[in-house]
C-alpha positions in Angstrom: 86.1 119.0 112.2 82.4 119.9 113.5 81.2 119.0 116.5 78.7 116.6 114.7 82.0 114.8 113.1 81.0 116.2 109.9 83.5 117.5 107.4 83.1 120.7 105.9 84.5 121.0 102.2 85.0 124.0 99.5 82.2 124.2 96.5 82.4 121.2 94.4 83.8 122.7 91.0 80.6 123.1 88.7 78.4 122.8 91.4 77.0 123.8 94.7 78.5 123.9 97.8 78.5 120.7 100.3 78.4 121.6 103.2 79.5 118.2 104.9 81.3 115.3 103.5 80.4 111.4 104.7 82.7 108.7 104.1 82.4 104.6 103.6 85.2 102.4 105.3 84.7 99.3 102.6 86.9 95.9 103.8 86.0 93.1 101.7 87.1 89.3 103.8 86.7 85.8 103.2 87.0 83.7 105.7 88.6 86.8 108.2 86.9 85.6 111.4 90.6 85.3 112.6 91.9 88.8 111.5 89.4 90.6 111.0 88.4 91.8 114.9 91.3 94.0 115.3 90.5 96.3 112.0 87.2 96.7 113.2 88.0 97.3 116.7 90.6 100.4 115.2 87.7 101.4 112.9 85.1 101.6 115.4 86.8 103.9 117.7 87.6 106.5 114.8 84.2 106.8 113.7 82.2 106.9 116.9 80.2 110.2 116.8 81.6 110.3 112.9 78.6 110.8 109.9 81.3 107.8 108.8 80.0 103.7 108.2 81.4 100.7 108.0 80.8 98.3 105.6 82.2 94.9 105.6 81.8 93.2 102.2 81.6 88.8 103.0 82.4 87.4 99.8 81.1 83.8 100.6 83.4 82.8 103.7 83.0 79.6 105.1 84.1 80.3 108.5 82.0 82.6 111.5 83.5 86.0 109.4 79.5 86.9 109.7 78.9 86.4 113.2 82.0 87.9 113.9 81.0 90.8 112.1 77.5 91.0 113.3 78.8 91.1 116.8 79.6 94.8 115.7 76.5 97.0 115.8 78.6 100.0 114.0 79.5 97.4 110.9 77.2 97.2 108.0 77.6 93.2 106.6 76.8 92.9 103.3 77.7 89.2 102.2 77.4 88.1 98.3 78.8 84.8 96.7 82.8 84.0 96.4 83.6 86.0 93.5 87.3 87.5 94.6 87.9 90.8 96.4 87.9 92.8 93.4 83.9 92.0 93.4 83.7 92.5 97.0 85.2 96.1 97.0 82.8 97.0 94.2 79.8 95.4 95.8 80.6 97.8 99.3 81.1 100.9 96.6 78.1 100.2 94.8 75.7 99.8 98.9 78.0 102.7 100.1 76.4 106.3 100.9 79.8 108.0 101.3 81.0 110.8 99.0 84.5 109.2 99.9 85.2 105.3 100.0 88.1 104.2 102.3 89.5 101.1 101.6 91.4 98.5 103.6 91.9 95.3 104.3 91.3 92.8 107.0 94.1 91.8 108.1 95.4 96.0 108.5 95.0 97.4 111.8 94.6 101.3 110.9 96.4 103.5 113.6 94.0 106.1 115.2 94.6 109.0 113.1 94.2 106.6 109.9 90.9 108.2 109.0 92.0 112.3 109.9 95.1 111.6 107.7 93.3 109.5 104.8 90.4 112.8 104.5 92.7 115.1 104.4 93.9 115.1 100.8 90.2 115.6 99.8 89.8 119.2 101.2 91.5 120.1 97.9 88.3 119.6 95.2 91.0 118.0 92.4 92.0 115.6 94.3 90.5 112.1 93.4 92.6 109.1 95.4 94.8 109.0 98.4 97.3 106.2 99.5 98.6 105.7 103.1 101.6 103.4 104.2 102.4 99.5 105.6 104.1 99.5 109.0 104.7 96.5 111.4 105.6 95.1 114.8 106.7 91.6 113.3 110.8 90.9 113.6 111.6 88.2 111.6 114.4 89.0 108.8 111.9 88.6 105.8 109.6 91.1 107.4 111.7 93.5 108.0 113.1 93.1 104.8 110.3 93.8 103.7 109.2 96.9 105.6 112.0 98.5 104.5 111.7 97.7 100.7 108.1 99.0 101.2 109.9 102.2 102.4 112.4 102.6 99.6 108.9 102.8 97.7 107.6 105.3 99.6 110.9 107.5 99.5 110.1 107.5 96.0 106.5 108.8 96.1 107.1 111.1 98.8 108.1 114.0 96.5 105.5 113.7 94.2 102.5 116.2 93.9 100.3 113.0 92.4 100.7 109.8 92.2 99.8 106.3 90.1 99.7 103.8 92.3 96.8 103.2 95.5 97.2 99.8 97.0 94.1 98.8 99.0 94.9 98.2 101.9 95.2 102.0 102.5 93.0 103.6 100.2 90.8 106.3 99.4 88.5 107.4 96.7 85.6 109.9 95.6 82.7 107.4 94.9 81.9 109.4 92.0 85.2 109.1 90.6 85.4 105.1 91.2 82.3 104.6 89.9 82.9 106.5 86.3 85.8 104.3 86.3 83.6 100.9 87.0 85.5 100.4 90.2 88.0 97.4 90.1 88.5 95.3 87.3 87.2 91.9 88.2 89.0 90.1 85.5 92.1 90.1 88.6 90.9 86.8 90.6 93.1 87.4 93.4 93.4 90.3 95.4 96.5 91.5 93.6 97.3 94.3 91.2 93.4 95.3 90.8 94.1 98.2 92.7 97.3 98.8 90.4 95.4 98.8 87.4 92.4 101.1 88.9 95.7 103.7 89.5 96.8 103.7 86.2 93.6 103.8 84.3 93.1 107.0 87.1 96.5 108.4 86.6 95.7 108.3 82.2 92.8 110.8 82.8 95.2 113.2 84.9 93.8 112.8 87.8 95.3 113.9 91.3 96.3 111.4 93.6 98.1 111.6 96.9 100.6 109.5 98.7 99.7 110.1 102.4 103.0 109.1 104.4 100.8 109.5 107.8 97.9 107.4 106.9 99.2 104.2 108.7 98.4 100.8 108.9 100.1 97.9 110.7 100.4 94.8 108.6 101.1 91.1 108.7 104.4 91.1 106.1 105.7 87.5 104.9 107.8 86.0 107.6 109.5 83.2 105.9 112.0 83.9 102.9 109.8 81.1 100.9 106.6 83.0 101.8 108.3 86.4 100.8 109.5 85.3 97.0 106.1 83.8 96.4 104.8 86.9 97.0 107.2 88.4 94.7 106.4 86.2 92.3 102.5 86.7 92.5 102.7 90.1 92.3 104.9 90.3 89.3 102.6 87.6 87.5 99.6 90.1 88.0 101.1 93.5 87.2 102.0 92.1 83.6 98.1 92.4 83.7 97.7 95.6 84.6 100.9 96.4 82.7 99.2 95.0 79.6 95.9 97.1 80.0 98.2 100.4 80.7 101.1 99.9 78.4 102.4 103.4 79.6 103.2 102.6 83.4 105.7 99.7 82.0 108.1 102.5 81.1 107.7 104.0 84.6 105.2 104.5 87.6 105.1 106.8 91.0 106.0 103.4 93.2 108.5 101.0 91.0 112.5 102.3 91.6 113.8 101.9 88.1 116.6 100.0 89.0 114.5 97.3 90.1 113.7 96.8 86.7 117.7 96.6 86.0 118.1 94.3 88.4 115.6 92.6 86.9 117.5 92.3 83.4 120.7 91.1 84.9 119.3 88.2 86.3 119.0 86.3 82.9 121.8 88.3 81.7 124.2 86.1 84.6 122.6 83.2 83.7 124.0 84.0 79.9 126.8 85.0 80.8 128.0 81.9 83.3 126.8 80.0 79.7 129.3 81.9 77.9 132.2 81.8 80.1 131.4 77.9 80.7 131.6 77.2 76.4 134.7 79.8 75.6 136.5 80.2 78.7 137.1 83.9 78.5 140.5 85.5 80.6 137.8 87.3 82.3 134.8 85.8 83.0 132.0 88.0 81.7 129.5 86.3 84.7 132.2 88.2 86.8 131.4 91.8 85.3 127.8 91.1 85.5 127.3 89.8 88.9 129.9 92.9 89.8 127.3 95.3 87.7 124.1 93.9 89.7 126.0 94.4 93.3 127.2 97.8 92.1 122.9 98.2 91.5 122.3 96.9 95.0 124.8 99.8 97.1 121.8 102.6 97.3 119.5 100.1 99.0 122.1 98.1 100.8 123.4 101.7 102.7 119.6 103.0 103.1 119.1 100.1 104.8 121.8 99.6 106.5 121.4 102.9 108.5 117.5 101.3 109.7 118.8 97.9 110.4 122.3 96.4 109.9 121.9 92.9 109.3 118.9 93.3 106.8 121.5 95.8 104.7 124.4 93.3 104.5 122.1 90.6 103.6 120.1 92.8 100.7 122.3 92.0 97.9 121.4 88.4 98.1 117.7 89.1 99.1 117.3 91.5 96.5 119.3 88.9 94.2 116.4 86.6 95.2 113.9 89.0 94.7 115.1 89.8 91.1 114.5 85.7 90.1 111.3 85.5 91.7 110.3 88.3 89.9 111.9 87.7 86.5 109.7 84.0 86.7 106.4 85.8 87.5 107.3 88.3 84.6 107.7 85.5 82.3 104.4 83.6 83.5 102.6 86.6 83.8 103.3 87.5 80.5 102.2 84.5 78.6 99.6 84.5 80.8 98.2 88.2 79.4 99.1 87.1 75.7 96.6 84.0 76.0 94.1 86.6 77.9 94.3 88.9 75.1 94.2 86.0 72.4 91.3 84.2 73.3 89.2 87.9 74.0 90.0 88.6 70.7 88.8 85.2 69.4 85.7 85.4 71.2 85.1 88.8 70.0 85.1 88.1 66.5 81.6 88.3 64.7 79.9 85.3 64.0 80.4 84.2 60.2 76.7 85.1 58.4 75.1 81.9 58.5 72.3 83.1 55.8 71.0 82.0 52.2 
C-alpha cells in the first residue's frame, strides 16, 4: 500500500491503467442504534488515512440509528424509506464512489485486517467478488454449534479457485460488476438469501469469486436452540427463492455439503418408515435402518467436531437431526411459496385481451 493509502492495481483488461483503487464500506441498518457502534468503531480505524468511505445506508429506522451514525464524522448516512436491506445495499452502491463495494452488516465487528484481506483478491483483474468468514466470542451450545457448522462450510470452499456463494455480511464486489447485474434482487423482503441469489446469477456468467478464509468478522450467532432452527428454517424458505431463479445451484453450490441435502431426504423418509413399520410390523423395523443410515450421515461432522469441541460433537447427531426438520419445513413452505410467486407473475404478465371493435 502507498503512503496515501491508495491501492495500486494492474491495467484494467481493455482499458487503461488505474493507478489507484478506492473502495465503499456499504452497511445498510434499521433500527442498529444498539449494534451498530462497534462496526463503525472497527471500520473507522481501518480506513483512517485510507482513499476508503463509509457509507451507512438507514432504511427508515425508528430508533437514534441516525444520530448514532452522525456522531461519526468518517460515516456517510444516507437514510431512504423501509424498503428491506436488499434496497438499502443497492441504495449505498448506487451513492458509492468506490471501484470496490464492501459489504457488511451491523451487527459484524470486522477484525483489523478485514479490509487488507477483503482487497486482496482484487489485485488479480478477473476477479469480480470476495467472501470472508463468521467467527465469535459467544459460548452457548447453539452458538458454537453453529460456528462450527459455519466452518464445515468453509472447509468446503476452501479449495476452490472460485466460488458461488458471498454472504453479506463479509462481502466484496467491483461496482461495475454489481451494477451490470442490478445489484440485489429486491423481490427478497428480508435480509436473507439476496445475497445467495446475486452469487449465482454471478457464478452463471463465469465469473471469479474468492472465498477469503482471513477476512474475519465476529458475529452474534443464535444462542437458544429455538432461535437456531428458526433460523434454519428462514433460510431454507428463502433459498427455494433463489434456488427457483438459478435452477442450476439446486444440484450443487461452492457452500452446501451434499450430504446435507441427504439428510435432508431421510427426515421424511423416517417419518415413512415409522408409518410402515407401525401398519405391517416388519421383523425388522425399516425406521431402524433409516435412522441407522442418517447417523451413519452424521459421523464426518460429529468427529470434525468433536476434535474443536467435545460436547457439541456428541450432541450433533441430534442437532443436526433437528436441523434436517427445520429445514425440510422451510423447504416445503419455501417452495409453495416460489410456485405462487412464479404463478401470479405469470398471470400478471399476460397481455391484456384486445378490448377493440
Amino acid at each position: 500500500m502507498s503512503d496515501s493509502g491508495q491501492y495500486p492495481v494492474p491495467d484494467t483488461p481493455g482499458g487503461g491503467s488505474i493507478e489507484a483503487r478506492s473502495a465503499s464500506i456499504i452497511i445498510p441498518t434499521f433500527n442498529g442504534s444498539a449494534r451498530i457502534r462497534n462496526c463503525l468503531d472497527s471500520l473507522v480505524r481501518q480506513t483512517a488515512g485510507r482513499n476508503v468511505e463509509i457509507l451507512v445506508v438507514d432504511d427508515g429506522s425508528t430508533d437514534s440509528t441516525a444520530d448514532v451514525v452522525r456522531g461519526y464524522s468518517s460515516a456517510r448516512l444516507i437514510s431512504q424509506a423501509n424498503a428491506g436491506p436488499a434496497s438499502a445495499r443497492n441504495r449505498g452502491a448506487l451513492e458509492a464512489q468506490g471501484e470496490i463495494l464492501l459489504f457488511t452488516d451491523d451487527d459484524c465487528v470486522p477484525m483489523p485486517d478485514w479490509l487488507e484481506a477483503m482487497l486482496g483478491p482484487f489485485k488479480d483483474p478477473e476477479m469480480v467478488g470476495a467472501k470472508g468468514v463468521y467467527r465469535t466470542h459467544q459460548r452457548s451450545l447453539a452458538a458454537r454449534f453453529v460456528q462450527i457448522e459455519y466452518e464445515d462450510k468453509y472447509r468446503l470452499m476452501a479449495g476452490l479457485s472460485s466460488i458461488d456463494f458471498i454472504d453479506t455480511y463479509s462481502a466484496a464486489f467491483r461496482r461495475d460488476r454489481f451494477l451490470e447485474m442490478t445489484g440485489y434482487d429486491t423481490s427478497f423482503p428480508v435480509a436473507c438469501a439476496e445475497d445467495i441469489e446475486l452469487s449465482y446469477r454471478m457464478s452463471a456468467r463465469g465469473w471469479k469469486m474468492k472465498f477469503v478464509p482471513s477476512a474475519i468478522v465476529y458475529h452474534i450467532h443464535p444462542d437458544t436452540l429455538s432461535r437456531y432452527l428458526k433460523k434454519k428454517y428462514k433460510f431454507a424458505f428463502w433459498r427455494m427463492l433463489a434456488v427457483r431463479k438459478n435452477p442450476s445451484k439446486g444440484v450443487k453450490d461452492s457452500h452446501t455439503p451434499q450430504i446435507m441435502k441427504v439428510q435432508l431426504l431421510l427426515a421424511p423418509a423416517l417419518l415413512l418408515a415409522m408409518t410402515f413399520d407401525l401398519a405391517a410390523r416388519p421383523t425388522l423395523p425399516v425406521s431402524a435402518l433409516v435412522l441407522v443410515s442418517f447417523l451413519l450421515t452424521t459421523l464426518p461432522f460429529s468427529v470434525r467436531a468433536i476434535r474443536k469441541d467435545a460436547i457439541v460433537g456428541i450432541l450433533s447427531p441430534i442437532l443436526l437431526a433437528m436441523r434436517s426438520c427445520a429445514q425440510l419445513l422451510g423447504v416445503t413452505a419455501g417452495l409453495i411459496y416460489a410456485r405462487r410467486k412464479s404463478a401470479a407473475g405469470t398471470a400478471n404478465s399476460k397481455p391484456t385481451p384486445d378490448c377493440g371493435n
